[in-house]
N, C-alpha and C positions, 0 to 999 in steps of 0.2 A: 660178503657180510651175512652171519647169522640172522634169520630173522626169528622172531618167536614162535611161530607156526612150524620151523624146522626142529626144534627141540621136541623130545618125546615125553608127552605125559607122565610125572612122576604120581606114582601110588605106595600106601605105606602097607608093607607087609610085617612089619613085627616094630611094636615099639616096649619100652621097660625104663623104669625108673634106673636101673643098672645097667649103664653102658656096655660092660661086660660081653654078658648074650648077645647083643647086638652086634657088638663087633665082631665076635667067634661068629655072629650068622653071616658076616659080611664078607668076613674072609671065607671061609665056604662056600660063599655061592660065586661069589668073584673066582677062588678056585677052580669052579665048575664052568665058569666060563660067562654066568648072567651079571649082565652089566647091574650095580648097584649103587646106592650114595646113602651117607649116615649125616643123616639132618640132627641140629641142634646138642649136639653130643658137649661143644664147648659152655652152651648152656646148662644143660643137664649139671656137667661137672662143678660150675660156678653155683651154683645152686645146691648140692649136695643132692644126694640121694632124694627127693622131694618130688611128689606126684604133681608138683604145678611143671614143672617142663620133663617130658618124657624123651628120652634119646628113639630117633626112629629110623627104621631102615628104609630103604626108597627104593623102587626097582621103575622099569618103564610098563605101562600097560600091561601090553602085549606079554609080556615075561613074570606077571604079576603071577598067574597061574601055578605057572613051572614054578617060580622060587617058592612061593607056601607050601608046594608039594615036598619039597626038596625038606625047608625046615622040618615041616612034619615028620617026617621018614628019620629025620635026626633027632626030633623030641625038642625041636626050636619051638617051633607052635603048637598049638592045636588043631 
C-alpha cells in the first residue's frame, strides 16, 4: 500500500490561462525523460480562457530545477 510520504512533492513550474503551452511543455519534458503532470487543465478548459483557473504543469521537487531550465532554453519560460 502507497502511503503519502511515498509520493513525491509536486511543484509547479509553468502555468497559463492557455492550456496549449503547457501541454507542448509537457510533452517536451516528458520527451526528455522528466517525470511531469498537468493540473486542472479540465478546468481551465470548462472555464474558457479565464485567469480564475490557470492550467499548470507539475514536476517533482527534485526535477523542478532541470525542467525550468529546459523550458527556458526552449522559450517555455522565463
Amino acid at each position: 500500500m502507497e502511503h503519502e510520504t511515498d509520493r513525491p512533492e509536486l511543484v509547479e513550474v509553468l502555468s497559463s490561462i492557455d492550456p496549449t503551452p503547457v501541454q507542448i511543455a509537457r510533452d517536451l519534458l516528458a520527451g526528455a525523460g522528466v517525470e511531469c503532470f498537468v493540473f486542472d487543465s479540465d478546468s481551465s478548459r470548462l472555464l474558457g480562457t479565464t485567469p480564475a483557473v490557470c492550467t499548470r504543469l507539475m514536476v517533482p521537487r527534485e526535477l523542478a530545477d532541470d525542467a525550468r531550465q529546459r523550458l527556458k532554453e526552449l522559450g517555455l519560460a522565463e
